[in-house]
Structures are given as C-alpha cells and as structure tokens.
MIDOSE-1310 file (N, C-alpha, C; in nm, 2 decimals, decimal comma, always signed):
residues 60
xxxx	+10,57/+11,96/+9,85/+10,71/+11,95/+9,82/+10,76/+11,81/+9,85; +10,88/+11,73/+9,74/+10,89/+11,61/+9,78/+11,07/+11,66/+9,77; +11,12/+11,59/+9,92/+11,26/+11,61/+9,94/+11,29/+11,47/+9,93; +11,40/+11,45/+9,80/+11,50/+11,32/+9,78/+11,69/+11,30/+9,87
xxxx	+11,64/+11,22/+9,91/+11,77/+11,24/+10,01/+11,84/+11,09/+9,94; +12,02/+11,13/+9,95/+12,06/+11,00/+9,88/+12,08/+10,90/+10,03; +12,08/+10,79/+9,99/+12,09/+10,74/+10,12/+12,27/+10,71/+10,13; +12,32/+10,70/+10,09/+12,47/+10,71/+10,11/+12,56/+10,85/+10,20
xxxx	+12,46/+10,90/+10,25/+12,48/+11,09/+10,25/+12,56/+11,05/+10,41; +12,63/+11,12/+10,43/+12,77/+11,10/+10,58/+12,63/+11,20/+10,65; +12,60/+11,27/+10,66/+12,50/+11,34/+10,71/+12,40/+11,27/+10,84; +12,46/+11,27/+10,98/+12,38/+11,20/+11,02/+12,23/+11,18/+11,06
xxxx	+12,16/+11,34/+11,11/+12,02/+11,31/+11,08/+11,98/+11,26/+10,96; +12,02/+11,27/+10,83/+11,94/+11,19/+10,73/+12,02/+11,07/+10,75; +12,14/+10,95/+10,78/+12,09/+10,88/+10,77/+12,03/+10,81/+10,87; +11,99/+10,86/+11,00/+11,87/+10,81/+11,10/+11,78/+10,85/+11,04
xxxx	+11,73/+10,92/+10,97/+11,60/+10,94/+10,88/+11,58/+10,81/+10,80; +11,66/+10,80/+10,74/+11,70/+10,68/+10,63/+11,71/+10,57/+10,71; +11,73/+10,55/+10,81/+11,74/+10,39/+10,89/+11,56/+10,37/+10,89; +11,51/+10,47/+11,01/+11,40/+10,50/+11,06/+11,33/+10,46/+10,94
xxxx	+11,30/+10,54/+10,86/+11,20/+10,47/+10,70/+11,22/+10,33/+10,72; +11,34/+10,29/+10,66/+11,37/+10,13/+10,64/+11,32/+10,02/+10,73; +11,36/+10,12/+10,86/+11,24/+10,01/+11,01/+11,11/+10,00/+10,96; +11,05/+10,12/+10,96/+10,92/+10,15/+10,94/+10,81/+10,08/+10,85
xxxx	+10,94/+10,08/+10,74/+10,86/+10,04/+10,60/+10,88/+9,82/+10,64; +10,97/+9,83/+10,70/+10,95/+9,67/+10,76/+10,85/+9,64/+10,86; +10,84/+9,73/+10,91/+10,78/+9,69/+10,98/+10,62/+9,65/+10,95; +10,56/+9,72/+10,88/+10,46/+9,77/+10,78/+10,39/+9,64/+10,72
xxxx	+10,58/+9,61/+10,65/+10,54/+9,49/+10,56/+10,50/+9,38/+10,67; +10,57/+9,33/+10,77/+10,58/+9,23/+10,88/+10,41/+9,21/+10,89; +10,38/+9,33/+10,93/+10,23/+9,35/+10,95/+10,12/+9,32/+10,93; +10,16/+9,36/+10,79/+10,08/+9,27/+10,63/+10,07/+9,14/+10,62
xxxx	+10,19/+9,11/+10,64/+10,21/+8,96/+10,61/+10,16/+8,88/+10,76; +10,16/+8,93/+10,88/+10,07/+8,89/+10,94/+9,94/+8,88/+10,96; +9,91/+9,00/+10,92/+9,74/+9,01/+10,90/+9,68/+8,93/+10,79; +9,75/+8,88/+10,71/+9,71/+8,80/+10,60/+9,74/+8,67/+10,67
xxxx	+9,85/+8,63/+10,70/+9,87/+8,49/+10,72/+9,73/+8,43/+10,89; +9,72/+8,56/+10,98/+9,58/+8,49/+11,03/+9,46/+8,47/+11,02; +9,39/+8,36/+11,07/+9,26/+8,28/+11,04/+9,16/+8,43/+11,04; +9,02/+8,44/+10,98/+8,95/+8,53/+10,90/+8,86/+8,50/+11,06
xxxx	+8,85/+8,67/+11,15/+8,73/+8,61/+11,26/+8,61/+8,56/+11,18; +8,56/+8,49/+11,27/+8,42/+8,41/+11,21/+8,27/+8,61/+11,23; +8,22/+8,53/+11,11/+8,11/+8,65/+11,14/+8,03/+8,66/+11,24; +7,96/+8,73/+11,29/+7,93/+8,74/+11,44/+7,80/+8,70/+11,39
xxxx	+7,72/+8,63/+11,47/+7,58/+8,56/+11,48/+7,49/+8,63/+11,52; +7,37/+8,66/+11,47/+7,26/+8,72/+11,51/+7,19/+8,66/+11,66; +7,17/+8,74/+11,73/+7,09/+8,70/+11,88/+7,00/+8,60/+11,84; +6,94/+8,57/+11,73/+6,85/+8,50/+11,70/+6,88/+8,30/+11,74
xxxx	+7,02/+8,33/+11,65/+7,09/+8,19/+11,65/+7,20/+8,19/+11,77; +7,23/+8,30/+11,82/+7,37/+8,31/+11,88/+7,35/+8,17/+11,99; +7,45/+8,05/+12,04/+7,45/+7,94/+12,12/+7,39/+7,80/+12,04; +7,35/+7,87/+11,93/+7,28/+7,70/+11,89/+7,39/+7,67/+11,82
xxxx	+7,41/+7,53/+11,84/+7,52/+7,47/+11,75/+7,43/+7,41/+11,63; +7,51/+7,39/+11,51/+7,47/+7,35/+11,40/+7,45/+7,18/+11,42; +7,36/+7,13/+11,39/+7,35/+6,97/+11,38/+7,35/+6,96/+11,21; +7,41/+6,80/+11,22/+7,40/+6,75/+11,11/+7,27/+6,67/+11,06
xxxx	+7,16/+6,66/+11,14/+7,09/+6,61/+11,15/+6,94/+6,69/+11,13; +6,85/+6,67/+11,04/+6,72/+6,76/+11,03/+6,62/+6,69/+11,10; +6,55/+6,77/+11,16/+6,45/+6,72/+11,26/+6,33/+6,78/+11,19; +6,23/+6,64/+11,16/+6,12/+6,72/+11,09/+6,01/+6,70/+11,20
C-alpha cells in the first residue's frame, strides 16, 4: 500500500513525517556526494609484493 501525504497538511505528525524524509533524503544525498568526491582506496597488495616499493629503475 502506497500512502500520499500533501505536504502543506496542518497535521502535525505528518508534517514531522514530512520534515524527517526531507532530512533523510539530504542527508543521503550529502553522502553520495561524499563518497564520490573521496580518493578511490588503493587495492590491497598481495603478501607476495606487500612493502616493496616500485622502482623506476630495471635491474637486469
């Protein structure tokens, strides 16, 4: 069942219902836009390599 509530309504549990969403759904967004705007963790290294730094240099 989908209940449509107007948001204009004097009614005050819905519009603390109606505030509440609106935080919610900001909050959400905030979220998003943070998780996107930070740096991507680096992939985790196999025990194999894990401590060796990369050289720019080949050693034959």
């Amino acid at each position: 069942m989908v209940l449509f509530f107007a948001e204009d309504s004097q009614h005050p549990f819905i519009k603390r219902a109606m505030r509440n969403a609106r935080n919610a759904r900001k909050e959400m967004r905030e979220a998003v836009a943070a998780r996107l705007a930070a740096p991507e963790p680096r992939a985790a290294q196999s025990r194999r390599f894990a401590g060796r730094a990369r050289s720019g240099e080949r050693e034959d």
